[in-house]
Kinemage of the C-alpha trace (Angstrom):
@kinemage 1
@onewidth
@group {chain A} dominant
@subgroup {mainchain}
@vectorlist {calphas} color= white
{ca unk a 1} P -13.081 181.905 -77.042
{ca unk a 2} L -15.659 184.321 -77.946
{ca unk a 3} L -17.516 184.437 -81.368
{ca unk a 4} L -20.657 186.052 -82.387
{ca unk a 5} L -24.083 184.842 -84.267
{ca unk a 6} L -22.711 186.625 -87.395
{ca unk a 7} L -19.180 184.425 -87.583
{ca unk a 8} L -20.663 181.504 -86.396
{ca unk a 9} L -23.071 180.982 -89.456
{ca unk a 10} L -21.344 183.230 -92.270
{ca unk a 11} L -21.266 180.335 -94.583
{ca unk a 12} L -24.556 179.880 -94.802
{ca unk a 13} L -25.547 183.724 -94.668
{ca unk a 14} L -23.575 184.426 -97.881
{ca unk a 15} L -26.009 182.166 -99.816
{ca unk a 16} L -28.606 184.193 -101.621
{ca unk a 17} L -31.707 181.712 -101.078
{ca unk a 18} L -30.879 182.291 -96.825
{ca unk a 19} L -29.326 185.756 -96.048
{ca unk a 20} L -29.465 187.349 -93.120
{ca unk a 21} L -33.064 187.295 -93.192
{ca unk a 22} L -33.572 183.551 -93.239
{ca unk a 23} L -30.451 183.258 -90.779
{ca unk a 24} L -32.989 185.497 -88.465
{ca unk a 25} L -35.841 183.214 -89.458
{ca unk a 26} L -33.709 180.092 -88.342
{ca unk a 27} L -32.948 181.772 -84.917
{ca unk a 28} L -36.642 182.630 -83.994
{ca unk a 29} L -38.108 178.999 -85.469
{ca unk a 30} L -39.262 176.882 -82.817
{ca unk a 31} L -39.276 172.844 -83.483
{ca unk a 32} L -40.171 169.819 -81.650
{ca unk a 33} L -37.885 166.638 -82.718
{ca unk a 34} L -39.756 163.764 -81.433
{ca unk a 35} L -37.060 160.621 -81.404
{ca unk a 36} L -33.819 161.099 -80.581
{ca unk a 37} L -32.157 157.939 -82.217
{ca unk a 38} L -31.039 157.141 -85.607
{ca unk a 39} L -32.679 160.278 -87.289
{ca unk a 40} L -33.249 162.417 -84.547
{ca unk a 41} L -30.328 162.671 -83.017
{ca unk a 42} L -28.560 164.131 -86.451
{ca unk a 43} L -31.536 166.479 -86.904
{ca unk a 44} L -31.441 168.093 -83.940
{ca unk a 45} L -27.372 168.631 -84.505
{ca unk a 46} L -27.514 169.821 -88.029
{ca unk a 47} L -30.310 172.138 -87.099
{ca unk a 48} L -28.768 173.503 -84.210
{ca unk a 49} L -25.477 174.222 -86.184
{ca unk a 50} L -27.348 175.569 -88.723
{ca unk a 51} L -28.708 178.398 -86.332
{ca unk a 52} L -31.921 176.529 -85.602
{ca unk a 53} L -33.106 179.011 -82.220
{ca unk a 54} L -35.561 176.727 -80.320
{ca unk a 55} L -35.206 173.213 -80.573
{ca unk a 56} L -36.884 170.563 -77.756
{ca unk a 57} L -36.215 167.384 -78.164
{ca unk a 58} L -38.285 163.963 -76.581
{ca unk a 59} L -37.550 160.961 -76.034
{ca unk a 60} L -37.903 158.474 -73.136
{ca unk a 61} L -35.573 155.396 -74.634
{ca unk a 62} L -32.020 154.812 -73.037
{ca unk a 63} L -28.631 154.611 -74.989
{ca unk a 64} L -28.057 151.291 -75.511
{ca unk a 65} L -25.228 149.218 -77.394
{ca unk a 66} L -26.804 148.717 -80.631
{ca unk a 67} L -27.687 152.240 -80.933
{ca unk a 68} L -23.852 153.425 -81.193
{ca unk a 69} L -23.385 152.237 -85.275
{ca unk a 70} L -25.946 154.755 -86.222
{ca unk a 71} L -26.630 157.181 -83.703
{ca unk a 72} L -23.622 158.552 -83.907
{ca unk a 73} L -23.803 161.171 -81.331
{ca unk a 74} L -23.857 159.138 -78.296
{ca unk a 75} L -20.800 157.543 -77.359
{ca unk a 76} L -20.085 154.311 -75.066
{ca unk a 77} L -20.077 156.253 -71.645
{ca unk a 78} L -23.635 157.346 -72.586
{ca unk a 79} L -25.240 153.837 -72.429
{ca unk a 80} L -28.075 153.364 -70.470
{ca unk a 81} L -28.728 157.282 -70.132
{ca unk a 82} L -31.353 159.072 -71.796
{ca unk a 83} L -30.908 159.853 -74.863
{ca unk a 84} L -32.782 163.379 -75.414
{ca unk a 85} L -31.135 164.582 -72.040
{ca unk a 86} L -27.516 162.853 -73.470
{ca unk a 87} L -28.037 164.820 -76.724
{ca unk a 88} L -29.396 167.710 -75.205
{ca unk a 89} L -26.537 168.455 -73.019
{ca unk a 90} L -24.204 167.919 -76.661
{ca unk a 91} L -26.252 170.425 -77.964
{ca unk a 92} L -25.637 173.114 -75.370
{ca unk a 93} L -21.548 172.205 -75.828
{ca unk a 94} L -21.687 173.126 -79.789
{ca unk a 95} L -24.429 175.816 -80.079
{ca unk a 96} L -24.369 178.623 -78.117
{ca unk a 97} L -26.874 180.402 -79.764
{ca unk a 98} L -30.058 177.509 -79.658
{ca unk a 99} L -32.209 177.224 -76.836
{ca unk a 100} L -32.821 173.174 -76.366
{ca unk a 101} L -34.675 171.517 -73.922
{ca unk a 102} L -35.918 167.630 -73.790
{ca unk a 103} L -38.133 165.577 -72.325
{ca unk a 104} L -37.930 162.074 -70.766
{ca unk a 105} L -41.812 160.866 -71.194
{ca unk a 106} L -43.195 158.763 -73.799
{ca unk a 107} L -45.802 160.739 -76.316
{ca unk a 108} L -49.191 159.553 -75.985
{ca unk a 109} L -52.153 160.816 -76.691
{ca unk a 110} L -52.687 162.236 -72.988
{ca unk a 111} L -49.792 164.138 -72.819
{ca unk a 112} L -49.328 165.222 -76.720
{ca unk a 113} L -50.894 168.647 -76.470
{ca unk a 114} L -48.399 169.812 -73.657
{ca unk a 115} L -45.242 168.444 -75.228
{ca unk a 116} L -46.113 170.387 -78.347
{ca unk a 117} L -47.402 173.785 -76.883
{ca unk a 118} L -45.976 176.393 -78.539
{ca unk a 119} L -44.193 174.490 -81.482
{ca unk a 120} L -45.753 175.450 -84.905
{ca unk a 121} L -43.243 172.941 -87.038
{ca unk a 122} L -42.830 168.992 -85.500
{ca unk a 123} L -40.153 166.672 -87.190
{ca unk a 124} L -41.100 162.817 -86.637
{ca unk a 125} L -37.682 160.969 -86.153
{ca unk a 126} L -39.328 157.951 -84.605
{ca unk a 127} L -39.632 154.096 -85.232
{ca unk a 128} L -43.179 153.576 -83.986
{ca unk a 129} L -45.820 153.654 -86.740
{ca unk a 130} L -48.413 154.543 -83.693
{ca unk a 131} L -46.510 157.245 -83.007
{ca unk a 132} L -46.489 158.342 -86.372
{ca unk a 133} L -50.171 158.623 -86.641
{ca unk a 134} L -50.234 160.124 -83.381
{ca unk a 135} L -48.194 162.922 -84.322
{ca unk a 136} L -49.581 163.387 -87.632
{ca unk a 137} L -53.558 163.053 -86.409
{ca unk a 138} L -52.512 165.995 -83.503
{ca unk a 139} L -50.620 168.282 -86.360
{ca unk a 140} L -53.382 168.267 -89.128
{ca unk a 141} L -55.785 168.748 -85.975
{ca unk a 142} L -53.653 171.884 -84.876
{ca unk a 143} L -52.304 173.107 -87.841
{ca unk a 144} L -48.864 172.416 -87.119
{ca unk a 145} L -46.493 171.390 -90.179
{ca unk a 146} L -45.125 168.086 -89.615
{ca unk a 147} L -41.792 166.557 -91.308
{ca unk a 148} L -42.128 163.091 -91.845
{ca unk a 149} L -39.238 160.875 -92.018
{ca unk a 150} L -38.964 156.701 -92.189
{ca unk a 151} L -36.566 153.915 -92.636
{ca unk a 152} L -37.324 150.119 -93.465
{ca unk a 153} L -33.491 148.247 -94.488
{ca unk a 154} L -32.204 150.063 -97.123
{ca unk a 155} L -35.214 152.315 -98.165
{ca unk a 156} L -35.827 155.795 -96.587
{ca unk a 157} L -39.088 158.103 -96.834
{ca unk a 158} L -39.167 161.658 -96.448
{ca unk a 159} L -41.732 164.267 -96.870
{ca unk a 160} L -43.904 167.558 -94.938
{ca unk a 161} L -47.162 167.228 -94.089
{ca unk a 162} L -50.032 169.671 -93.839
{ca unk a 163} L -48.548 172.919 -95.341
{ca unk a 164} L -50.513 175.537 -95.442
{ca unk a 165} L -51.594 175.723 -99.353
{ca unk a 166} L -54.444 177.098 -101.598
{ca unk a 167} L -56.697 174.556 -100.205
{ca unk a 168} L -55.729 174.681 -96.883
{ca unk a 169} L -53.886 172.365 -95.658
{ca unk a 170} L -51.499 169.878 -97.588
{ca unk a 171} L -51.537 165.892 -97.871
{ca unk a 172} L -50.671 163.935 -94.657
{ca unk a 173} L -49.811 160.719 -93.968
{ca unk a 174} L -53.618 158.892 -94.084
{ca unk a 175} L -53.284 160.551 -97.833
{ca unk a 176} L -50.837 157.745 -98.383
{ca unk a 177} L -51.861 155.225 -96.032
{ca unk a 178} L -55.554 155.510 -94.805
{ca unk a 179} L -54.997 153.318 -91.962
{ca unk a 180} L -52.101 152.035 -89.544
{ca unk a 181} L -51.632 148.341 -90.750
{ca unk a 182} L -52.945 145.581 -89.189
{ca unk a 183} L -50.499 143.618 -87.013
{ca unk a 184} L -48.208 146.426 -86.486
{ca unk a 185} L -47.635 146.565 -82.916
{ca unk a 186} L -43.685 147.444 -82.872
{ca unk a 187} L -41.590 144.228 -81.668
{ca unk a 188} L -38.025 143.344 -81.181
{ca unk a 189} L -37.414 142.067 -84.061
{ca unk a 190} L -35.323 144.454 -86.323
{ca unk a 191} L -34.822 144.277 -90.175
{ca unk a 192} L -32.233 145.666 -89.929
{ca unk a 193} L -30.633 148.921 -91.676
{ca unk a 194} L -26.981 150.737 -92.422
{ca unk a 195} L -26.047 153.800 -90.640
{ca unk a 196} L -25.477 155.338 -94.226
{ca unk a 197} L -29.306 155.307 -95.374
{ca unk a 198} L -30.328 156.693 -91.799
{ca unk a 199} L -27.967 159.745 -92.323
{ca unk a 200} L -29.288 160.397 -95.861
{ca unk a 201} L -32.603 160.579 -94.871
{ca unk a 202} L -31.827 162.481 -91.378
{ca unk a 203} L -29.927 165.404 -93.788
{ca unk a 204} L -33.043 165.244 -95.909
{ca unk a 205} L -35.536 166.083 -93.038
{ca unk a 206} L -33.463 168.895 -91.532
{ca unk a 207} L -32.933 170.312 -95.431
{ca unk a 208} L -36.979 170.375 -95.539
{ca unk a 209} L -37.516 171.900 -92.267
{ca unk a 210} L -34.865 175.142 -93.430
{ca unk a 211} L -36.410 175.327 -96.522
{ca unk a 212} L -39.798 175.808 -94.181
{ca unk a 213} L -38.092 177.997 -92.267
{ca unk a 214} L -36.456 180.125 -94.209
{ca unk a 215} L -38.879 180.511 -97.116
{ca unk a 216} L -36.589 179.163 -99.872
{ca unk a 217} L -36.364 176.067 -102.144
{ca unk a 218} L -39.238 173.409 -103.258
{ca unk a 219} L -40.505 171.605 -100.014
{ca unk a 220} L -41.588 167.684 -100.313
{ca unk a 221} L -45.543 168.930 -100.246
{ca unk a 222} L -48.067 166.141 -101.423
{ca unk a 223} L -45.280 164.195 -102.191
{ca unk a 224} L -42.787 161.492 -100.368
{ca unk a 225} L -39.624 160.861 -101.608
{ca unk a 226} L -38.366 156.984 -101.093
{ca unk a 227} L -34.742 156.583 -101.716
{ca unk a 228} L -32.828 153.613 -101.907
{ca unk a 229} L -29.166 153.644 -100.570
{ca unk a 230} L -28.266 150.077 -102.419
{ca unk a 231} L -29.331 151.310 -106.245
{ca unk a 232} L -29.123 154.935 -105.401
{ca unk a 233} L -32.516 155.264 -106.729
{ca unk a 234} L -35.418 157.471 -105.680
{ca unk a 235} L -38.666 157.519 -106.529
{ca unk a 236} L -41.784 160.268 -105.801
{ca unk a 237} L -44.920 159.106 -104.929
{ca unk a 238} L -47.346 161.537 -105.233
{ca unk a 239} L -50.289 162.222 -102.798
{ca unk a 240} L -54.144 163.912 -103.290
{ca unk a 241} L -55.672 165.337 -100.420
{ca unk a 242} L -58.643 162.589 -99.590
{ca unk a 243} L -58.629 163.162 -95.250
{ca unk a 244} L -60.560 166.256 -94.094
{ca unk a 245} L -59.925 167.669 -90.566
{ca unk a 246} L -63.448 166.620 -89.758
{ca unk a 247} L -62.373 162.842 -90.617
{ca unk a 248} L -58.905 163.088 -88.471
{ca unk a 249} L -60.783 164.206 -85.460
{ca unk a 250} L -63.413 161.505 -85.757
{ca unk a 251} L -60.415 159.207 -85.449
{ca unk a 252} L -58.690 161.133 -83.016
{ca unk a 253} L -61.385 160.728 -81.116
{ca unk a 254} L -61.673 157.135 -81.041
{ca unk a 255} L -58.528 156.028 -81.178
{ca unk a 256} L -56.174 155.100 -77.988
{ca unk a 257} L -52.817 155.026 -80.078
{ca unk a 258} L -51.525 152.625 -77.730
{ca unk a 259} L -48.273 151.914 -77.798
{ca unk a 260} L -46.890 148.926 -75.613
{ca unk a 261} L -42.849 150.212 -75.703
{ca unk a 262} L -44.348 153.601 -74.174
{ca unk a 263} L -46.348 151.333 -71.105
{ca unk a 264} L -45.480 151.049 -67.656
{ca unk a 265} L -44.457 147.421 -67.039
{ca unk a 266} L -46.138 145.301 -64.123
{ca unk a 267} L -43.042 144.699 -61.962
{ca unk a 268} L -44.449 141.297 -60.846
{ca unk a 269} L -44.253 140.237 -64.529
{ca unk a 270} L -40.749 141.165 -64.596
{ca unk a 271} L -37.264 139.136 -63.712
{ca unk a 272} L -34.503 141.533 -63.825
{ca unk a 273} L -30.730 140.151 -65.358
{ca unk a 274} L -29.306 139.600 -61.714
{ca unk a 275} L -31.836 137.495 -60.866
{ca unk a 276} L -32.077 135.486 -64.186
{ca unk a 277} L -27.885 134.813 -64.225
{ca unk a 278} L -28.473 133.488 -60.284
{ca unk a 279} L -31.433 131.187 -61.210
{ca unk a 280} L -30.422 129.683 -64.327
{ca unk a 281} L -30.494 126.596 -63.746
{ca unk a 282} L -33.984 125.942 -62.582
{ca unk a 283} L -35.721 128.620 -65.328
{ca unk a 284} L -36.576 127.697 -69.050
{ca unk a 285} L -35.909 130.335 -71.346
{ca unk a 286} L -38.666 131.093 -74.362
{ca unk a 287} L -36.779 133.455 -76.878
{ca unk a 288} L -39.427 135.616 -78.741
{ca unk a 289} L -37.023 137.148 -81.363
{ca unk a 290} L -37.486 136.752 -84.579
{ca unk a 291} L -35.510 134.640 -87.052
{ca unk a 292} L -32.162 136.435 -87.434
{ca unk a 293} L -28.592 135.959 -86.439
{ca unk a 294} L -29.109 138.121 -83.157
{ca unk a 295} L -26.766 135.739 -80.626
{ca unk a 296} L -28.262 135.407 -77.262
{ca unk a 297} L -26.373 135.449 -74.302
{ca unk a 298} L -26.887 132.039 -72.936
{ca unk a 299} L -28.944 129.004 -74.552
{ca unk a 300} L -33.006 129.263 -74.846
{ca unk a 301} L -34.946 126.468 -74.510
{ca unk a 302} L -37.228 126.972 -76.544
{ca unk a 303} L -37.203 129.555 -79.883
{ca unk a 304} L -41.015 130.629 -81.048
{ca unk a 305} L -40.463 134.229 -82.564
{ca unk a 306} L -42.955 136.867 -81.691
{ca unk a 307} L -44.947 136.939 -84.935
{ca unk a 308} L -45.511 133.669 -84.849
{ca unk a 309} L -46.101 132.995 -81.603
{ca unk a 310} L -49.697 131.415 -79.982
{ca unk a 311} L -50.584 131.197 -76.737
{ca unk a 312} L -52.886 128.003 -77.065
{ca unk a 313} L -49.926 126.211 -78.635
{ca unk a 314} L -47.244 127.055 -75.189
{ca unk a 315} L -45.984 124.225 -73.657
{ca unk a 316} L -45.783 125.663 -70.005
{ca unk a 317} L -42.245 123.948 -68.293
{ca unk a 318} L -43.270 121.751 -65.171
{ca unk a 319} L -41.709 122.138 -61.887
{ca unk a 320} L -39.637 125.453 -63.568
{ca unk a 321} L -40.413 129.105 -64.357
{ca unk a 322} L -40.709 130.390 -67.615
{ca unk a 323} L -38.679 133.292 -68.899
{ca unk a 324} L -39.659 135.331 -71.991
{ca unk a 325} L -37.090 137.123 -73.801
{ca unk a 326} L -36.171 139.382 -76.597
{ca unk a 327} L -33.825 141.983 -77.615
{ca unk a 328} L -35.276 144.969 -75.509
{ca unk a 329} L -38.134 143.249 -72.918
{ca unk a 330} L -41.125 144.657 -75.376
{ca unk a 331} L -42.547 142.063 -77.058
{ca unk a 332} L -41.543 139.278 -74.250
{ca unk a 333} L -43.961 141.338 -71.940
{ca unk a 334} L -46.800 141.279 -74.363
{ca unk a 335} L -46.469 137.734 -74.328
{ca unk a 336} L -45.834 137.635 -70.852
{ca unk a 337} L -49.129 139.345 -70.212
{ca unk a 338} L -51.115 136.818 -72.631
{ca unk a 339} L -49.548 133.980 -71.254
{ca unk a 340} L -50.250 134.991 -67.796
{ca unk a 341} L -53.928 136.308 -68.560
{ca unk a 342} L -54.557 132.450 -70.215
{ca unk a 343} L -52.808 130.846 -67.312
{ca unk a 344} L -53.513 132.904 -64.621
{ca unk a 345} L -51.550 130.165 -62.008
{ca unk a 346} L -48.183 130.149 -64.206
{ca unk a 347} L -44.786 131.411 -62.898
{ca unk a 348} L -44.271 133.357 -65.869
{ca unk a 349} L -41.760 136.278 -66.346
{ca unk a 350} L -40.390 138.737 -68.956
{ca unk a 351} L -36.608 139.764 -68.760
{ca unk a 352} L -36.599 143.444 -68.042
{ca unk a 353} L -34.420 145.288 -70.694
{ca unk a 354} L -34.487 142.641 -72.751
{ca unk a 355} L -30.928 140.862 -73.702
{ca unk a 356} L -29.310 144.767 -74.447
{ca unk a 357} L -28.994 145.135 -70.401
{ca unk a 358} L -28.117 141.504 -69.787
């Protein structure tokens, strides 16, 4: 079947506040999604049905079980692939018109200026609130526009970052919050959230980056919007410009933005699922997950979740290995690592992929 660019996105070409002019603008914008899971993964599809011409998406995390309520592009045959190479390759079936490409590496703040080169607009889909700051630090630094998008249960936060404006640039996100929280290294334990509130707030990003795009609407500008999908509320919280580019790059420049999920794991601190199901029987399990009704595969021996959990208070099992374990084999290698760096003689190991690939 043969169609052209004209057919394909008539409906939205008829509206007055698009045209052919902002259809053009659409097909020439070039955007980085960074995250390809709950919100990402519908961004990148509405955009590139809506005509969106260069779209590269990155992501390093694998398809995995829990993924499949809300990430609704991936489907059971995808688990344990990559998911901005998975969605990529979707992509390419539905839009014949968008140029997408993806990448497999985790952002850091090494590689950030290459897997941004060339994007002027950057949509933050992700669940790390280092990466966050990463990504918002490097746009205000570079003057790239940056759509901002968040979920915590059943609230959702949306808004774009560093427009250009009278004043230069607009609010970012250390307008709202100065400072990344303390304690908020990213663990395994999840709060939970319903596919419905991810979607909302998905739609919501790609809406801002047309209106971006294409010239047309009111854009979320010193503003985030926080909607909740149980009272079908929403509420604006509105932002000053306090940060200067002068007081980003100080930061920038001391700052690692370490992230442990993006960290290459020691493989001698690691016991992989094969081994673990042949050894059972002389390895104690410590479950790091936090208090919820996650069921494990097989019984732990002892439960001390990861926020509350103190090296100086481990009892280490005699005569048996200890086994660390959470949902995806992030925070049972921290601990592995502080465990092991307090008792440097321990048999001590975390379970690679956590429970997901057991």
């Amino acid at each position: 079947m043969s169609f052209d660019k004209k057919e394909l996105y008539l409906r939205q070409t008829v509206l007055p506040e698009i045209g052919e002019e902002g259809q053009d603008a659409l097909l020439n914008a070039k955007v980085a999604v960074v995250g390809c899971g709950g919100l990402g993964s519908l961004v990148a599809v509405q955009l590139a049905a809506s005509g969106l011409g260069h779209i590269h998406l990155i992501d390093y995390d694998l398809v995995a079980k829990s993924n499949l309520h809300r990430q609704i592009f991936y489907r059971l045959k995808d688990i344990g692939k990559n998911k901005s190479v998975v969605l990529r390759n979707y992509i390419r079936e539905i839009s014949p018109f968008v140029a997408v490409g993806s990448s497999t590496e985790p952002l850091t703040r090494e590689n950030i200026a290459d897997e941004l080169k060339g994007f002027d607009l950057v949509i933050d889909c992700t669940d790390s609130l280092i990466t966050k700051y990463l990504l918002n630090d490097y746009c205000v630094l570079t003057d790239k526009v940056l759509v901002y998008g968040s979920l915590y249960k059943h609230d959702g936060y949306v808004s774009s970052f560093n427009l250009p404006d009278d004043n230069g640039r607009s609010a970012n996100l250390r307008d709202a919050f100065a400072n990344l929280p303390e304690n908020s290294i990213p663990n395994c334990s999840e709060v939970g959230t319903l596919n419905t509130i991810v979607g909302l707030i998905a739609t919501l990003q790609t809406n801002e980056v047309i209106k971006i795009v294409t010239g047309s609407g009111t854009v979320l500008t010193n503003k985030i919007l926080i909607y909740n999908s149980m009272h079908n509320s929403q509420f604006t919280m509105r932002l000053s410009k306090k940060t200067t580019k002068n007081d980003i790059e100080r930061i920038f420049a001391a700052e690692s933005y370490y992230e442990p999920r993006c960290a290459a794991q020691d493989e001698a601190l690691l016991i992989y699922p094969d081994q673990l199901k042949e050894r059972r029987e002389e390895i104690e399990i410590l479950s790091v997950i936090e208090e919820t009704d996650l069921a494990l595969p097989f019984e732990a021996d002892q439960k001390i979740p990861f926020s509350r959990f103190r090296v100086d208070r481990l009892v280490l099992p005699e005569g048996k290995d200890l086994v660390v374990v959470c949902k995806k084999g992030i925070s049972s290698y921290e601990v592995t690592r502080l465990v092991k760096s307090t008792h440097a003689n321990s048999r001590v190991f975390s379970l690679a992929g956590g429970i997901e690939m057991y």
